[in-house]
Every structure is written in structure tokens, then in C-alpha cells.
C-alpha positions in Angstrom: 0.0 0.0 0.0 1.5 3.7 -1.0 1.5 6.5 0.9 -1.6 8.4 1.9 -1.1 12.8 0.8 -2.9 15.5 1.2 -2.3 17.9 -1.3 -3.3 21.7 0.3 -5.0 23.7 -2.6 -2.8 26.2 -4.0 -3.8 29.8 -4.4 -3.2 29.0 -8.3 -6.3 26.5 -8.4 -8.6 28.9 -5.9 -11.3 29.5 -7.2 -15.2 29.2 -5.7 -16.2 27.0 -8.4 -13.7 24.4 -7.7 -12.5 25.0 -4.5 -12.3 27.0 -1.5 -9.2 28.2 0.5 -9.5 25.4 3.2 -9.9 22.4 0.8 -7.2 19.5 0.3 -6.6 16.8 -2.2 -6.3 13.4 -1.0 -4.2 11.1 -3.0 -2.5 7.9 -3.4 1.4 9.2 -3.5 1.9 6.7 -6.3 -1.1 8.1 -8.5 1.4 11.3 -8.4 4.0 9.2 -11.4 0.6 7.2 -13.0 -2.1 9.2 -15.2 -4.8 9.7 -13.5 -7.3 11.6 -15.2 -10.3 11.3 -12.7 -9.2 14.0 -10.3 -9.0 17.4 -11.8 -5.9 19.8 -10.9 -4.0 16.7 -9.2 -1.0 17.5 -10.9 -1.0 21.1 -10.9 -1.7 20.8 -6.8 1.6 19.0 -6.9 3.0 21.1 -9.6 2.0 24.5 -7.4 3.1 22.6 -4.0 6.3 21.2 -5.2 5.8 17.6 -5.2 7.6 15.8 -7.6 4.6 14.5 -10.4 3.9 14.2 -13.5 3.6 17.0 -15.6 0.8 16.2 -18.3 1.1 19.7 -20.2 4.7 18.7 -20.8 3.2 15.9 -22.2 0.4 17.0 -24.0 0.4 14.5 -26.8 0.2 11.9 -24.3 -2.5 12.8 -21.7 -5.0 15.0 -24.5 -6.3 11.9 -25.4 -6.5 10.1 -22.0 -8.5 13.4 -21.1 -10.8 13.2 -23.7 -11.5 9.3 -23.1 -12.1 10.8 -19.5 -14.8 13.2 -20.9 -16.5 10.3 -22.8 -17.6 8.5 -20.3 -18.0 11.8 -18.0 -20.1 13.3 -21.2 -22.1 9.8 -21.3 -22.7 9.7 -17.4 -24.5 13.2 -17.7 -26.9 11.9 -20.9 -28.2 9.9 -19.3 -28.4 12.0 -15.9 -30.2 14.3 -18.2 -32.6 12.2 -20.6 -33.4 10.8 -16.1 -34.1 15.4 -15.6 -32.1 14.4 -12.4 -30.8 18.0 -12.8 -29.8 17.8 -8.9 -27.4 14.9 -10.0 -25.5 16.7 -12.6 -23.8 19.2 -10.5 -20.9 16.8 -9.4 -20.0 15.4 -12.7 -20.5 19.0 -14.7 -17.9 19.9 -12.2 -15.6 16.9 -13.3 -16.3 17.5 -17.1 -15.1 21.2 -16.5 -12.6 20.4 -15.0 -11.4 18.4 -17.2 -12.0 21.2 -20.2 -10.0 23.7 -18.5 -7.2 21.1 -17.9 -7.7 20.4 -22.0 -7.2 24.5 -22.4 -4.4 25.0 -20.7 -2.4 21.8 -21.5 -2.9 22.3 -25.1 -0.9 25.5 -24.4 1.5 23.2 -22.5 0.9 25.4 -19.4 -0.6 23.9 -15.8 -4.0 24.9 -14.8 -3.4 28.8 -13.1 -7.1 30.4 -12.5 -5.4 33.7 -11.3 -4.3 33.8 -15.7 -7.2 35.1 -17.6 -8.7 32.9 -20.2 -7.5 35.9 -22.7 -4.2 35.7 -21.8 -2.0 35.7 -24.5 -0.2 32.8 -23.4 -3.5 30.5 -24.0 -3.3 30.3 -27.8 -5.3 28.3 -28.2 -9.0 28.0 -27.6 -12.7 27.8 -28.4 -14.3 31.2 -29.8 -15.5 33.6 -26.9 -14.3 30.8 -24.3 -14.5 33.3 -21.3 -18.2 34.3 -21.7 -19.1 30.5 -22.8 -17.6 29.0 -19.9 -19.1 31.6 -17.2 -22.6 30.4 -18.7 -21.9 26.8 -18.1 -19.8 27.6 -14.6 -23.4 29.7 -13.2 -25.4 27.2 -14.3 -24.0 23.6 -14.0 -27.3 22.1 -13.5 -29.2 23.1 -16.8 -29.3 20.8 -19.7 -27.8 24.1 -21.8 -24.9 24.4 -20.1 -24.4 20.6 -20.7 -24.6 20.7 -24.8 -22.3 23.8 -24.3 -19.7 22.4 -22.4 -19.7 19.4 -25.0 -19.6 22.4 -27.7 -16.9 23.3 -26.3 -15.7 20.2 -25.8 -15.6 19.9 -29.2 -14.4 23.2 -30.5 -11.5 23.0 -28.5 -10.3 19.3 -29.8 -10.9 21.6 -33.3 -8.1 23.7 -31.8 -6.0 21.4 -30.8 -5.9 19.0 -33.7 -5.2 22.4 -36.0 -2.4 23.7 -33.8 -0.8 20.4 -33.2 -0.9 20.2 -37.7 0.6 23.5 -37.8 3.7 22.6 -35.1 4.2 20.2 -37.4 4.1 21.7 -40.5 6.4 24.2 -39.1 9.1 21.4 -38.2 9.7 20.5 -41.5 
């Protein structure tokens, strides 16, 4: 059995969405070197707190599509909470699925999770069309059935963005 941590949220992943100033992370210290993809901001926690982890927006190439396998099943969960109009019961995993977009955002710009960075920073690249005003919808409103087709919009868009960046870094290479 590996070692039981508890990662203190950094002032870079505050935010009231997400978390508040008091709340931890518990992990496995060996899920720290393995991908795991169920607990948002795990690695930036240990990134921000200095624990030694992996670093999936160094490795973007390599988690993206773990990410996205994440969202499938998140995106499938939440149909069918949905189609149930359990709207009570999609909080919780509308919370996982953005999580897991804005992990998708900011490691396609190879950069950890930072909510103090504006989402029209110039050092996010690239992104969905109007992703700041988008996002607040879906972040006020987790519950509706809108915000769930616009976080898989979203979704979407952004794997758009990625694909197109990741053909034009390649391009450029040779």
C-alpha cells in the first residue's frame, strides 16, 4: 500500500467553483508518477506545491487523449443524468467535465491549470471562440441541460483547436 497525501490547494487552483481556501486533495502518493485523469488539478496541486509529479502539459500529446477518453464517459454519465431530468445529480460530474475542459485549455498550451491567468491571456493560444463568456454560462449554471450541450460544444471546438495547432507545429518542423 503507498502512501496516503494530502495535497493543500494552491492559491493558483482557488477558485469558488472548484475549491475553496481550506480544501485538500487526498491522494495515493503513487497516482502522483501514474495518469490519472479522474481527479482534476491533481497535478497542478503537486506542480504548485512542489511535489515531484507528472507533468501532463509537458506531455500533452500523451495525456490530451487520456483526457478526452475521461470526458466520454464523464459526457455519457451526464446523458443519461439528463434524458433521467435528475438536474440535482449533474452538479458533481458537470464539475468533473469542466474540470477536465479547463485542464484540456491550458495543457494544449502546454501550461498547468493557473485560474489567477485570464482565459484571454496571450499565453493561452489556443482555444474555443469567446471561451470566457461561454464557460461563465456553463460555470453559473451547471445544472441546466444548456450548459451541458455547451460544455460538449466546447468540448468539441476545443479538440478543433487542438488538432489544427498540433498540424501546424508540425508543418512548421519541417
Amino acid at each position: 500500500m503507498s502512501d496516503q497525501l494530502m495535497l493543500s490547494i494552491p492559491d493558483e487552483l482557488i477558485n469558488p467553483f472548484f475549491f475553496s481556501v481550506n480544501d485538500r486533495i487526498s491522494v495515493e502518493k503513487d497516482q502522483l508518477q501514474n495518469k490519472v485523469m479522474d481527479i482534476p488539478f491533481l497535478y497542478e496541486a503537486a506542480f504548485y506545491a512542489n511535489i515531484e509529479a507528472l507533468k501532463p502539459w509537458q506531455s500533452h500529446e500523451e495525456f490530451i487523449p487520456l483526457l478526452k477518453n475521461e470526458w466520454d464517459a464523464e459526457r455519457r454519465h451526464l446523458e443519461e443524468i439528463f434524458s433521467k431530468r435528475k438536474y440535482k445529480d449533474a452538479i458533481a460530474p458537470m464539475k468533473k467535465g469542466i474540470g477536465l475542459f479547463m485542464e484540456f485549455v491550458y495543457w494544449a498550451n502546454e501550461l498547468p491549470v493557473h485560474f489567477g491567468m485570464p482565459l484571454s491571456s496571450e499565453c493561452l493560444k489556443v482555444q474555443p471562440v469567446n471561451l470566457g463568456e461561454r464557460i461563465g454560462f456553463v460555470i453559473q449554471r451547471p445544472a441546466l441541460f444548456h450548459s451541458f450541450i455547451q460544455l460538449n460544444e466546447l468540448m468539441t471546438e476545443m479538440e478543433k483547436q487542438y488538432v489544427k495547432h498540433l498540424a501546424i507545429k508540425k508543418a512548421s518542423k519541417q
